[in-house]
N, CA, C and O atoms as a GROMACS GRO file, in nm:
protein
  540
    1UNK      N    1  -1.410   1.181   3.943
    1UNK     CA    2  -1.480   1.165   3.818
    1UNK      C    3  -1.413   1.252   3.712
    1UNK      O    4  -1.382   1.368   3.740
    2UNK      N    5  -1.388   1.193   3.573
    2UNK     CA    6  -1.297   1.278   3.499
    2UNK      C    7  -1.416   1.350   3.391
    2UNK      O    8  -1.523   1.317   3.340
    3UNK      N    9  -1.358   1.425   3.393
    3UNK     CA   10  -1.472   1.573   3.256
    3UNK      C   11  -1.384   1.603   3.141
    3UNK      O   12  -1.263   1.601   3.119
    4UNK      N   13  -1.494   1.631   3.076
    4UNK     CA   14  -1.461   1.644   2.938
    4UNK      C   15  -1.331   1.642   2.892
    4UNK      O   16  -1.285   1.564   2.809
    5UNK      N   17  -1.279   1.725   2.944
    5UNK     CA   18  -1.130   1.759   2.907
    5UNK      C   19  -1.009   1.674   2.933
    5UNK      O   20  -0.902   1.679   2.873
    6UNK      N   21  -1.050   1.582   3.049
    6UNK     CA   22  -0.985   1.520   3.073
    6UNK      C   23  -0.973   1.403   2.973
    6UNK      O   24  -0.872   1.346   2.932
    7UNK      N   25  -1.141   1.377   2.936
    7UNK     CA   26  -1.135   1.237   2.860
    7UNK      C   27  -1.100   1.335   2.654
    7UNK      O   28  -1.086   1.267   2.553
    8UNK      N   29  -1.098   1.422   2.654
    8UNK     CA   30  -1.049   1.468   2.513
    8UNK      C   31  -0.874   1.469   2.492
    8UNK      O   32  -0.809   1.458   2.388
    9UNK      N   33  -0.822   1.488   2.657
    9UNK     CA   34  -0.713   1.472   2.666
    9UNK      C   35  -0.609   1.335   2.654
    9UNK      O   36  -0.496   1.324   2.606
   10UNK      N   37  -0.697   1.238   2.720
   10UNK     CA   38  -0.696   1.106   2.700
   10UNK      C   39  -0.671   1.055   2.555
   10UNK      O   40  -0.583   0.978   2.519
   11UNK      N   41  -0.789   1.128   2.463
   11UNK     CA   42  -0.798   1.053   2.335
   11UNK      C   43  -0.690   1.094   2.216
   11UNK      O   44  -0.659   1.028   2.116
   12UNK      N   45  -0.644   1.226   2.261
   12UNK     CA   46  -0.552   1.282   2.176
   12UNK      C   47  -0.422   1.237   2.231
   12UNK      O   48  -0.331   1.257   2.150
   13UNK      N   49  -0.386   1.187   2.334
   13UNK     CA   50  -0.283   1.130   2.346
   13UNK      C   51  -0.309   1.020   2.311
   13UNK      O   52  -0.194   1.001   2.272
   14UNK      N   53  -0.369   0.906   2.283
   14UNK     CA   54  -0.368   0.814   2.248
   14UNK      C   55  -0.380   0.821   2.093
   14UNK      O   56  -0.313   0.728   2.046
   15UNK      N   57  -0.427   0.878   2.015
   15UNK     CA   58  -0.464   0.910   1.857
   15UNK      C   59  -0.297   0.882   1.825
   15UNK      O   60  -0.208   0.892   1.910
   16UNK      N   61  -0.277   0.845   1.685
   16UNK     CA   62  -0.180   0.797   1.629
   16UNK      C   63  -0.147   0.965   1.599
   16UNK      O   64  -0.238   1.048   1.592
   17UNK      N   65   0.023   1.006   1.578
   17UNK     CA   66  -0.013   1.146   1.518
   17UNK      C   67   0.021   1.076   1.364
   17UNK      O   68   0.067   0.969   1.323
   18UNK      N   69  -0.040   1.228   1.295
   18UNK     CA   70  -0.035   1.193   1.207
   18UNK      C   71   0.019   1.304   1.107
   18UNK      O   72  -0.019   1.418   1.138
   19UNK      N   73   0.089   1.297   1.009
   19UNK     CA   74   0.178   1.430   0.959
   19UNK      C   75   0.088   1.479   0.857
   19UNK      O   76   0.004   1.413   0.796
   20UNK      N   77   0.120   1.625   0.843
   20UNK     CA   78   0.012   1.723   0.748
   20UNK      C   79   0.106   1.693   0.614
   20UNK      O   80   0.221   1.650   0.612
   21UNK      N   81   0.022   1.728   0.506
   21UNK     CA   82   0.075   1.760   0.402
   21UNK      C   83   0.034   1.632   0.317
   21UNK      O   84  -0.004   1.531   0.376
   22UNK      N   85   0.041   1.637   0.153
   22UNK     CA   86   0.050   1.541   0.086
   22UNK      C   87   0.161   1.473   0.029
   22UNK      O   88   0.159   1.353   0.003
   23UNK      N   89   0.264   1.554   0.009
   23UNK     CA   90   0.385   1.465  -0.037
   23UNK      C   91   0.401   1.364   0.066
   23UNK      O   92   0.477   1.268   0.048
   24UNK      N   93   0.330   1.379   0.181
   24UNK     CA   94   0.412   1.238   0.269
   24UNK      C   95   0.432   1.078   0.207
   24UNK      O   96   0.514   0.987   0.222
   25UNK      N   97   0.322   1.098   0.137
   25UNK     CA   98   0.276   0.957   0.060
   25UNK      C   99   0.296   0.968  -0.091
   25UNK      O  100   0.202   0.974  -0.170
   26UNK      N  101   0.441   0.969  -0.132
   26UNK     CA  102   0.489   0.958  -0.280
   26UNK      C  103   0.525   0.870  -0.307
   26UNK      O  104   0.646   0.849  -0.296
   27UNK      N  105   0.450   0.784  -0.351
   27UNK     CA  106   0.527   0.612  -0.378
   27UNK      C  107   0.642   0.653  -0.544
   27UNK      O  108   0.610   0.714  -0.646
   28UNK      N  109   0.772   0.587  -0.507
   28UNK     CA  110   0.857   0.626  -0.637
   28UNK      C  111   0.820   0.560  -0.726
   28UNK      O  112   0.793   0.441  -0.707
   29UNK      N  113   0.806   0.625  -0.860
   29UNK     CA  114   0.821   0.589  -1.034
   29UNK      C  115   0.879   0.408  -0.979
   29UNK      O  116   0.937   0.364  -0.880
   30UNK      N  117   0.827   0.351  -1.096
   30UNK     CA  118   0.895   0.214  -1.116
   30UNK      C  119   1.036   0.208  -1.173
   30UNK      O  120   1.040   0.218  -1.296
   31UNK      N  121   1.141   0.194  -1.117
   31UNK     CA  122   1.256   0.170  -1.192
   31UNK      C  123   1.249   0.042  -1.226
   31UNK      O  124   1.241  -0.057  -1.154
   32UNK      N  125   1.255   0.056  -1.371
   32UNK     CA  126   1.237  -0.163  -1.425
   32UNK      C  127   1.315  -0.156  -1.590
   32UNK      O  128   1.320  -0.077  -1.685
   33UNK      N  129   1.355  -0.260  -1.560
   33UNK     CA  130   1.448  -0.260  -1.663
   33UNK      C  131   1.438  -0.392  -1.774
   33UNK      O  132   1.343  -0.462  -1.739
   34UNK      N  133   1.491  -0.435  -1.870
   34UNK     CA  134   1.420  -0.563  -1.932
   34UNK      C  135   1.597  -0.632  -1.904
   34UNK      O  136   1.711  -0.588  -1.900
   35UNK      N  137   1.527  -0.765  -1.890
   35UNK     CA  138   1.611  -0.883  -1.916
   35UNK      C  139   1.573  -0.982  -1.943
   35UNK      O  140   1.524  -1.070  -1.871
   36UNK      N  141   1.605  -0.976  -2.125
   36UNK     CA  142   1.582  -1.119  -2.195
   36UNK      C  143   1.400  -1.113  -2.163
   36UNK      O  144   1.362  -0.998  -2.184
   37UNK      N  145   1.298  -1.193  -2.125
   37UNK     CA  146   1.178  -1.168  -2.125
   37UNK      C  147   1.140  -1.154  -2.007
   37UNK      O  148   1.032  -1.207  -1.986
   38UNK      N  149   1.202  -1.085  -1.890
   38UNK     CA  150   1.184  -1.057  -1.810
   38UNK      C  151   1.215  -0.870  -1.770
   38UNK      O  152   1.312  -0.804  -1.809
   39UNK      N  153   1.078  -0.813  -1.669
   39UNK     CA  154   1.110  -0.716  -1.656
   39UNK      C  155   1.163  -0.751  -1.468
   39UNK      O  156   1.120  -0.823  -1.378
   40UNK      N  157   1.247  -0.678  -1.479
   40UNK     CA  158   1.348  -0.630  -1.336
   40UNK      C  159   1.266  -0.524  -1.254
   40UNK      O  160   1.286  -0.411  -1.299
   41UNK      N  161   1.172  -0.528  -1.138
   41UNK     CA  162   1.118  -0.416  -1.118
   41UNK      C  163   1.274  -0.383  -0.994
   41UNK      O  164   1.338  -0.472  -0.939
   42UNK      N  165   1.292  -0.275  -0.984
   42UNK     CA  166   1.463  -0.240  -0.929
   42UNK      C  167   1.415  -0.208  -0.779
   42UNK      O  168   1.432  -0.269  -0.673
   43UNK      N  169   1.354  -0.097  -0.808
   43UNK     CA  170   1.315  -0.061  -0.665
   43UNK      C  171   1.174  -0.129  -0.596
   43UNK      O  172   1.131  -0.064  -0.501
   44UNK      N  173   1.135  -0.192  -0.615
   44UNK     CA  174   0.999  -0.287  -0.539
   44UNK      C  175   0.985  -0.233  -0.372
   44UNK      O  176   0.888  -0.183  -0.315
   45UNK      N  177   1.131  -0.266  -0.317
   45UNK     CA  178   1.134  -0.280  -0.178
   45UNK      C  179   1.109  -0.098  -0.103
   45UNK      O  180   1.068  -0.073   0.010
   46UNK      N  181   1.149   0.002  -0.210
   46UNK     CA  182   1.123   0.098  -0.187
   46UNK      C  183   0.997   0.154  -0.158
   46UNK      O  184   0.962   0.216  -0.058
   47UNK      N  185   0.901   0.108  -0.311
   47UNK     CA  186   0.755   0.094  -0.285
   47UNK      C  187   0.728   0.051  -0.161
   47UNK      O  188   0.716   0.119  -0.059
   48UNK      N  189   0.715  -0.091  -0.176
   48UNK     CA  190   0.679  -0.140  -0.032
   48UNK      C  191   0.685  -0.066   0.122
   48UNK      O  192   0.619  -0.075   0.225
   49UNK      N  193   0.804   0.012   0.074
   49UNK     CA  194   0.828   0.091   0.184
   49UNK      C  195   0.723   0.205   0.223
   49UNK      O  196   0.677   0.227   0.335
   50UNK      N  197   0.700   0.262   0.121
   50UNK     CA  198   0.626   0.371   0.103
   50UNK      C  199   0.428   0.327   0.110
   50UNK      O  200   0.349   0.403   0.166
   51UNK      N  201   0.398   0.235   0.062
   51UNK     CA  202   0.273   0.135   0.069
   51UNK      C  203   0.322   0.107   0.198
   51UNK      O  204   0.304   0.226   0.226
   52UNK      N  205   0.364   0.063   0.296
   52UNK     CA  206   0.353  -0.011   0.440
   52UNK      C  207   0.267  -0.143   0.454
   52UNK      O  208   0.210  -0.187   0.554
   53UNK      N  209   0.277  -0.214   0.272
   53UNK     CA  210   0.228  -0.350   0.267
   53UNK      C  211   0.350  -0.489   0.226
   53UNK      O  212   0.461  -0.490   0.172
   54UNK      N  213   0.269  -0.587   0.280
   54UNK     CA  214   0.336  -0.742   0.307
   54UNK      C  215   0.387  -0.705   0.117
   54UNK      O  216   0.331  -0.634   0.034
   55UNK      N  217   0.493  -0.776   0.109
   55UNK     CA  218   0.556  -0.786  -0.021
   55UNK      C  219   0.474  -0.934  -0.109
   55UNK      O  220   0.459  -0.959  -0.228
   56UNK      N  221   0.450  -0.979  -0.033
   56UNK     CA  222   0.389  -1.125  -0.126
   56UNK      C  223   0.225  -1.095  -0.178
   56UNK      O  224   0.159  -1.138  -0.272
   57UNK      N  225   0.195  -0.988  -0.053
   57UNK     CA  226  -0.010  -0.925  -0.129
   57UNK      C  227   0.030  -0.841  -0.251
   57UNK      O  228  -0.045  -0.846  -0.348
   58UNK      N  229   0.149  -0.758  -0.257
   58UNK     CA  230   0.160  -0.653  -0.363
   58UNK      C  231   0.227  -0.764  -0.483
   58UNK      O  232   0.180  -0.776  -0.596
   59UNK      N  233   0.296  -0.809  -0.452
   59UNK     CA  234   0.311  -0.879  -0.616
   59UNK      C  235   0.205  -0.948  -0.634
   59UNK      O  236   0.175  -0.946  -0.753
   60UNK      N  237   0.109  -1.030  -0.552
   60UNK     CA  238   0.032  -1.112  -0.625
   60UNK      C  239  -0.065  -1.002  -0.716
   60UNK      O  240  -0.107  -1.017  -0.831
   61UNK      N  241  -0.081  -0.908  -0.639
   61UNK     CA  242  -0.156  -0.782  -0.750
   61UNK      C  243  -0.104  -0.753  -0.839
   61UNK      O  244  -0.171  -0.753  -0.941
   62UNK      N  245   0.029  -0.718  -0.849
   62UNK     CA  246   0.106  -0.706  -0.980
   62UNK      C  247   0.068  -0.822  -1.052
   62UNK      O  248   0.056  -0.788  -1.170
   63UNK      N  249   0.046  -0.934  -1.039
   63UNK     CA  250   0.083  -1.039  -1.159
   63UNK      C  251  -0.085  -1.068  -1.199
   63UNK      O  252  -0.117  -1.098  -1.314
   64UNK      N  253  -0.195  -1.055  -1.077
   64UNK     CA  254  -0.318  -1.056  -1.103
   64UNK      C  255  -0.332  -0.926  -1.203
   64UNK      O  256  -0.385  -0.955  -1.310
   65UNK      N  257  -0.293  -0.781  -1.189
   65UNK     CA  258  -0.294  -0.687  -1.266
   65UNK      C  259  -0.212  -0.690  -1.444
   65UNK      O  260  -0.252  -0.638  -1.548
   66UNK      N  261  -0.092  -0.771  -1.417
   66UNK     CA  262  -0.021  -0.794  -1.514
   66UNK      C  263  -0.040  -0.905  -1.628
   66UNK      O  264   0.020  -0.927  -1.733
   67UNK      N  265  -0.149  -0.966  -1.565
   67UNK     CA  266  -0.153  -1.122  -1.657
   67UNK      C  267  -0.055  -1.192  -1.634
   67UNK      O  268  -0.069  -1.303  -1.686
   68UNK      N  269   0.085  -1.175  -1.552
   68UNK     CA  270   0.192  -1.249  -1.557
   68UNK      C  271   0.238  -1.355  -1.439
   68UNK      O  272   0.150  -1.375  -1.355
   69UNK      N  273   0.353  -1.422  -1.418
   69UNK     CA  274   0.393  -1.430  -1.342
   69UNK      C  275   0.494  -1.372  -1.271
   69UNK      O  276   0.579  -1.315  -1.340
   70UNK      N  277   0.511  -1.369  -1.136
   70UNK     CA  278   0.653  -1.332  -1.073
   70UNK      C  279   0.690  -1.385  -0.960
   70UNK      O  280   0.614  -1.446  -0.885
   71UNK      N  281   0.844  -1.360  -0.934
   71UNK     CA  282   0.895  -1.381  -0.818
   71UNK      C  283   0.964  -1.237  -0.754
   71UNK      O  284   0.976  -1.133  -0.820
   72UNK      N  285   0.998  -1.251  -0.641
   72UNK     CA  286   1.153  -1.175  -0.566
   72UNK      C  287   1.212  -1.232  -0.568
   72UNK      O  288   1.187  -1.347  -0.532
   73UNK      N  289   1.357  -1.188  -0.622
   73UNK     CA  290   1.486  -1.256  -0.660
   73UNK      C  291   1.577  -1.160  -0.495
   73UNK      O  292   1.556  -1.046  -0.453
   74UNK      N  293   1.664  -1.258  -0.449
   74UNK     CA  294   1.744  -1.257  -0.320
   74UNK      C  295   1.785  -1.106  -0.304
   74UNK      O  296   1.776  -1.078  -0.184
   75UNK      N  297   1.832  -0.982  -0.386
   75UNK     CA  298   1.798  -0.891  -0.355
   75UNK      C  299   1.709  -0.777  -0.352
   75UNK      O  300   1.737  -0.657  -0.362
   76UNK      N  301   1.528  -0.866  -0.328
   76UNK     CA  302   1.397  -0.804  -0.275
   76UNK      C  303   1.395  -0.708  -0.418
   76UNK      O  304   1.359  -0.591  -0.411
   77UNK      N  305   1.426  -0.756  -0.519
   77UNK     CA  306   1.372  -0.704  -0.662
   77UNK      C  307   1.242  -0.800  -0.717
   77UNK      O  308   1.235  -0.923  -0.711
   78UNK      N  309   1.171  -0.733  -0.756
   78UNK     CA  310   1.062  -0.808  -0.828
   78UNK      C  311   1.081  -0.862  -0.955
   78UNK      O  312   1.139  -0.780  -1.027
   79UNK      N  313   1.049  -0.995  -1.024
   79UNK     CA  314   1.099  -1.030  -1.169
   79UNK      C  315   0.962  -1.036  -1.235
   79UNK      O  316   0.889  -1.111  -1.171
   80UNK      N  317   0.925  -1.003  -1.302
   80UNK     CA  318   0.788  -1.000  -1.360
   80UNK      C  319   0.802  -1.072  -1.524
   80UNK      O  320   0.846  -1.019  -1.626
   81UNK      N  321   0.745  -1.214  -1.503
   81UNK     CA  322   0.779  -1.263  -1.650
   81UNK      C  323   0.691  -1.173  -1.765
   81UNK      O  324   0.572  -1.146  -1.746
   82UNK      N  325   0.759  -1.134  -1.876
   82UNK     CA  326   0.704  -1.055  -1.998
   82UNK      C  327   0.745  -0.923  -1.964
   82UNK      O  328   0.796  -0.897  -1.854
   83UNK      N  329   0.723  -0.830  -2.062
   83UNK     CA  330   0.782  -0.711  -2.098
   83UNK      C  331   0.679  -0.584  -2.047
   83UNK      O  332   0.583  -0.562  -2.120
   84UNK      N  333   0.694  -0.511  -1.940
   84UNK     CA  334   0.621  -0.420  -1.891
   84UNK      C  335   0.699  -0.301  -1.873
   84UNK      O  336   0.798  -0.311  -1.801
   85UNK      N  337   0.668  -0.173  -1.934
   85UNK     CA  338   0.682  -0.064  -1.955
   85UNK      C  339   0.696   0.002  -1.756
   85UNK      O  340   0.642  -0.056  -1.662
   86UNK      N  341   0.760   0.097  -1.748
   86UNK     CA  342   0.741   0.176  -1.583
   86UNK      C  343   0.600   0.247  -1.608
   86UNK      O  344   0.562   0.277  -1.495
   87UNK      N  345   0.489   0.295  -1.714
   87UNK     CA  346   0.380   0.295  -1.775
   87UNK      C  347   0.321   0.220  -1.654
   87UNK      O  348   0.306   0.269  -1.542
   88UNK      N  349   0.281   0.071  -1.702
   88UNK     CA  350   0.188  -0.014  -1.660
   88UNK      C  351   0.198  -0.027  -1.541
   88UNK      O  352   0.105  -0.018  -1.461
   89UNK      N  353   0.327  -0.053  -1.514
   89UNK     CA  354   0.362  -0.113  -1.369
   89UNK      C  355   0.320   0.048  -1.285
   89UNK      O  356   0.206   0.056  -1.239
   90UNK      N  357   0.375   0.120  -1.275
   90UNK     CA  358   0.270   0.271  -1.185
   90UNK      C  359   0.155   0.235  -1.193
   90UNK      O  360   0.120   0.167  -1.096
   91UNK      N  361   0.041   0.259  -1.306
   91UNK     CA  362  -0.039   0.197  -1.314
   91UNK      C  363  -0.089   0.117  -1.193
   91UNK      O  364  -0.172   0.157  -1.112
   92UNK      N  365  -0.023  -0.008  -1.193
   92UNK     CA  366  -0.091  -0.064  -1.134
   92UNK      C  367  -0.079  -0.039  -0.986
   92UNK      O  368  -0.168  -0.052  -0.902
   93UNK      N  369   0.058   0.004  -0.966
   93UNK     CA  370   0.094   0.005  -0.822
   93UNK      C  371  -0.022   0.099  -0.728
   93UNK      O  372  -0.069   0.081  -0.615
   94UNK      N  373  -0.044   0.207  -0.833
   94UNK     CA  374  -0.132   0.298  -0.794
   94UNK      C  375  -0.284   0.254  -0.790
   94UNK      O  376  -0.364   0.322  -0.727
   95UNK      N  377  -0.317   0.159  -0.846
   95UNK     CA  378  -0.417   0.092  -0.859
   95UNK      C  379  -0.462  -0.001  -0.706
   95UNK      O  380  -0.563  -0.041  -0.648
   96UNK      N  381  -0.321  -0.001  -0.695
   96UNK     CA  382  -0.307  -0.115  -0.531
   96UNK      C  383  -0.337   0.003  -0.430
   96UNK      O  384  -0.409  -0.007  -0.330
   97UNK      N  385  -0.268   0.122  -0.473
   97UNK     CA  386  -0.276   0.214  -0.348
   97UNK      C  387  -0.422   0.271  -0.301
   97UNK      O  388  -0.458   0.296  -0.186
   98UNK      N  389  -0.488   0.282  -0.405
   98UNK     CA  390  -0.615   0.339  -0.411
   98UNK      C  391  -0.723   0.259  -0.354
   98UNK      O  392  -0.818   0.309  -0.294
   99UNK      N  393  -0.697   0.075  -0.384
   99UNK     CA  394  -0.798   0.005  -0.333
   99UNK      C  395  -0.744  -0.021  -0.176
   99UNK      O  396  -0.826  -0.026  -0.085
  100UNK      N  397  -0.594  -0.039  -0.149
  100UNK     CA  398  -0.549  -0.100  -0.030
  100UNK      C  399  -0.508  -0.020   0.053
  100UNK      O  400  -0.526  -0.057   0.169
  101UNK      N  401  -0.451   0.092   0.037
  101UNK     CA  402  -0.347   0.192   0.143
  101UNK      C  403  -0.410   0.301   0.114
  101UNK      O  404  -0.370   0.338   0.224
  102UNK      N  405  -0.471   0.392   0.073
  102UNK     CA  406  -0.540   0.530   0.085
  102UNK      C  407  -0.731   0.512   0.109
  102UNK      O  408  -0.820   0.458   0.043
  103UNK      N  409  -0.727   0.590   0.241
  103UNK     CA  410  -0.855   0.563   0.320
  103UNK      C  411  -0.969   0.610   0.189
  103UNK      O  412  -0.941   0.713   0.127
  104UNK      N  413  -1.106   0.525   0.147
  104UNK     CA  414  -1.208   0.597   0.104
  104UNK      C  415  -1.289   0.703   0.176
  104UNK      O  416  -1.407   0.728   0.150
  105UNK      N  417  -1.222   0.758   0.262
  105UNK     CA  418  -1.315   0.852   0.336
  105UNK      C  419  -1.244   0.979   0.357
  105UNK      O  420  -1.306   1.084   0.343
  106UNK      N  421  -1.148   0.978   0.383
  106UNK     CA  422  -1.007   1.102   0.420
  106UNK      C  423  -0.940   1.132   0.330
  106UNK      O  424  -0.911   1.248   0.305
  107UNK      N  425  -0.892   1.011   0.246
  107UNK     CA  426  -0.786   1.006   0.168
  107UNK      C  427  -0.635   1.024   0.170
  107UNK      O  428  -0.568   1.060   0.074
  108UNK      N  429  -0.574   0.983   0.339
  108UNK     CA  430  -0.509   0.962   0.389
  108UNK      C  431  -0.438   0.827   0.374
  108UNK      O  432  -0.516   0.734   0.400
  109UNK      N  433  -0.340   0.796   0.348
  109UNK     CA  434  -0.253   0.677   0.364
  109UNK      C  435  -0.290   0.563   0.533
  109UNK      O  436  -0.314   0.443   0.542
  110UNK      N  437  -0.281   0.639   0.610
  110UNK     CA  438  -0.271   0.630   0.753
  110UNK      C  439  -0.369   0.456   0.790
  110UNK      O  440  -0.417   0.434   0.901
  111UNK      N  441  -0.380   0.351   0.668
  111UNK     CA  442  -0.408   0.247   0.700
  111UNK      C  443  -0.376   0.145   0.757
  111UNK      O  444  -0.255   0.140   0.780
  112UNK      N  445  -0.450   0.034   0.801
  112UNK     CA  446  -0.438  -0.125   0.808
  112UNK      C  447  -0.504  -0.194   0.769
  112UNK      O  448  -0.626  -0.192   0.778
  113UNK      N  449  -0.401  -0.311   0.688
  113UNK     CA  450  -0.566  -0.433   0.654
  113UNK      C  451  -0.564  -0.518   0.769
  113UNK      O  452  -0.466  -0.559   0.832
  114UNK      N  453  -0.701  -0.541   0.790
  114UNK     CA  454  -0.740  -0.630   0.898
  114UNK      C  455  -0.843  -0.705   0.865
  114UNK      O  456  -0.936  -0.654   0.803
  115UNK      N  457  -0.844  -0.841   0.900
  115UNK     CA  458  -0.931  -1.000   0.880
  115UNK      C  459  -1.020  -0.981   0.959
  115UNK      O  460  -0.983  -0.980   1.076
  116UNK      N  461  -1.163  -0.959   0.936
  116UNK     CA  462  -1.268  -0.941   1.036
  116UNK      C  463  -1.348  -1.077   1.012
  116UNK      O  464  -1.339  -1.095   0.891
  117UNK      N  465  -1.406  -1.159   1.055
  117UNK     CA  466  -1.535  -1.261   1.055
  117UNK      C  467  -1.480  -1.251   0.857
  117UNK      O  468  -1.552  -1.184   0.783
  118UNK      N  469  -1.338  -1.332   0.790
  118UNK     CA  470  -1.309  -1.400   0.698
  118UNK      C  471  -1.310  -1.266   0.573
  118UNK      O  472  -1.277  -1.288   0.456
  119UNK      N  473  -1.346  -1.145   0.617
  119UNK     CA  474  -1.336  -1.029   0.546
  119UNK      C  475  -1.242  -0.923   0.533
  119UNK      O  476  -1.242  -0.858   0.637
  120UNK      N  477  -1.147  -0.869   0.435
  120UNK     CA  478  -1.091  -0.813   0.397
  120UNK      C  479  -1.115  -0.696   0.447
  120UNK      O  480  -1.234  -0.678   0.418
  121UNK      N  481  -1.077  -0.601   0.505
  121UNK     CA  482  -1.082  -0.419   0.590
  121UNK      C  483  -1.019  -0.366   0.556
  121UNK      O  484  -0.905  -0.408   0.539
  122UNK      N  485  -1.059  -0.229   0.520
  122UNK     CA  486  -0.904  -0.075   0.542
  122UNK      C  487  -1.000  -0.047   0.645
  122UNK      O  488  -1.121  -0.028   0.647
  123UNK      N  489  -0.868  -0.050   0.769
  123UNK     CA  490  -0.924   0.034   0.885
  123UNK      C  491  -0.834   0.166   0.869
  123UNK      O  492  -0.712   0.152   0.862
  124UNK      N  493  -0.874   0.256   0.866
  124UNK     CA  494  -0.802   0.421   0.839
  124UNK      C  495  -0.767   0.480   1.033
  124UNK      O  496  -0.852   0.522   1.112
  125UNK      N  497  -0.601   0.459   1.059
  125UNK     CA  498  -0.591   0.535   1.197
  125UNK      C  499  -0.654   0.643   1.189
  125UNK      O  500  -0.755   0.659   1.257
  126UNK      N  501  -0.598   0.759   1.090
  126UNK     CA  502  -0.667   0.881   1.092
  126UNK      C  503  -0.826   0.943   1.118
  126UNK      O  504  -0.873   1.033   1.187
  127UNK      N  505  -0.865   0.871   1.049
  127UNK     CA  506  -1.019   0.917   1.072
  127UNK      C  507  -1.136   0.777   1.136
  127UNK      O  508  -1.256   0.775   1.167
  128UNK      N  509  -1.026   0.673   1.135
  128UNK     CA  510  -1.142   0.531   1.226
  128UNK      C  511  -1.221   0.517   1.114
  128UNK      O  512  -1.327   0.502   1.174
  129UNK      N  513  -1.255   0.509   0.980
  129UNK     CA  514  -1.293   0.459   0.867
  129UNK      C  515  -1.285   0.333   0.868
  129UNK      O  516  -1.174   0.290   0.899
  130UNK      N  517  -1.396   0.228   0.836
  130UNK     CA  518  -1.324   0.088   0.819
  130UNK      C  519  -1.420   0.087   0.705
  130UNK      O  520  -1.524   0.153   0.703
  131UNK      N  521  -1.357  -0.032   0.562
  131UNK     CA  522  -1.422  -0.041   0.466
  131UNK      C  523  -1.391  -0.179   0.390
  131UNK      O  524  -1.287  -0.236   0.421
  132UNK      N  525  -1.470  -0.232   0.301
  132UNK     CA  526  -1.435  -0.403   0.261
  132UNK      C  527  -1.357  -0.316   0.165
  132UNK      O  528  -1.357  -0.199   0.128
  133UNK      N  529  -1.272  -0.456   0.136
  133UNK     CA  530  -1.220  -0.458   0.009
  133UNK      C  531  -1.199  -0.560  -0.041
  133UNK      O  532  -1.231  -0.651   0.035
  134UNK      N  533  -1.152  -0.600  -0.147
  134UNK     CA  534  -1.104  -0.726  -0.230
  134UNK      C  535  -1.013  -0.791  -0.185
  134UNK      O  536  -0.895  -0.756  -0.179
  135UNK      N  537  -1.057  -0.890  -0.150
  135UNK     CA  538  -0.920  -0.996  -0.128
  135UNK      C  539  -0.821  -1.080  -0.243
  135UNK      O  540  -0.728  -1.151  -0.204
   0.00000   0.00000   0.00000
């Protein structure tokens, strides 16, 4: 029969680790540039990197946030039709981070979205938080 320690031992090896500090989660400044009536977001794929989200949920927020349209052009740059400042676009990115990738309970990055019974989730590894959000 296993005791306490055994099953605390269990759970901490299984727990995701997870790194101290806050810089871990610095999503970079928007590098974006204009062309003709289009803004160039440069680094997108970097974000993405740093968010640990699908590239097609984060632009549709950008363009739901932007009023605009966009695509990814073949090298994983974002094209955002109309003229947006690195201003707005942070803005919004941070806007994504707050509702989608940073837990309401910890305030840890350490998420997943997950489809429950047709509903939108942040499940938080760190602290097992789960919460709706907007789809």
């Amino acid at each position: 029969m296993e005791g306490y320690d055994d099953h605390l031992e269990r759970a901490m090896d299984e727990t995701p680790d997870i790194e101290e500090g806050g810089d871990r989660f610095d999503v970079p400044d928007a590098d974006v540039r204009q062309e003709g009536n289009v803004t160039v977001y440069e680094n997108f794929q970097d974000t993405l990197d740093v968010l640990g989200r699908d590239e097609e949920r984060v632009l549709k927020f950008l363009q739901d946030e932007l009023g605009t349209s966009a695509h990814i052009d073949e090298s994983g740059r974002a094209r955002l039709t109309g003229e947006f400042g690195q201003r707005r676009i942070d803005e919004a990115i941070d806007e994504y981070a707050d509702e989608f990738v940073v837990c309401p309970e910890c305030g840890l990055p350490d998420t997943q979205l997950e489809r429950e019974q047709g509903a939108l989730l942040l499940r938080c590894e760190a602290c097992g938080a789960r919460s709706a959000t907007s789809d």
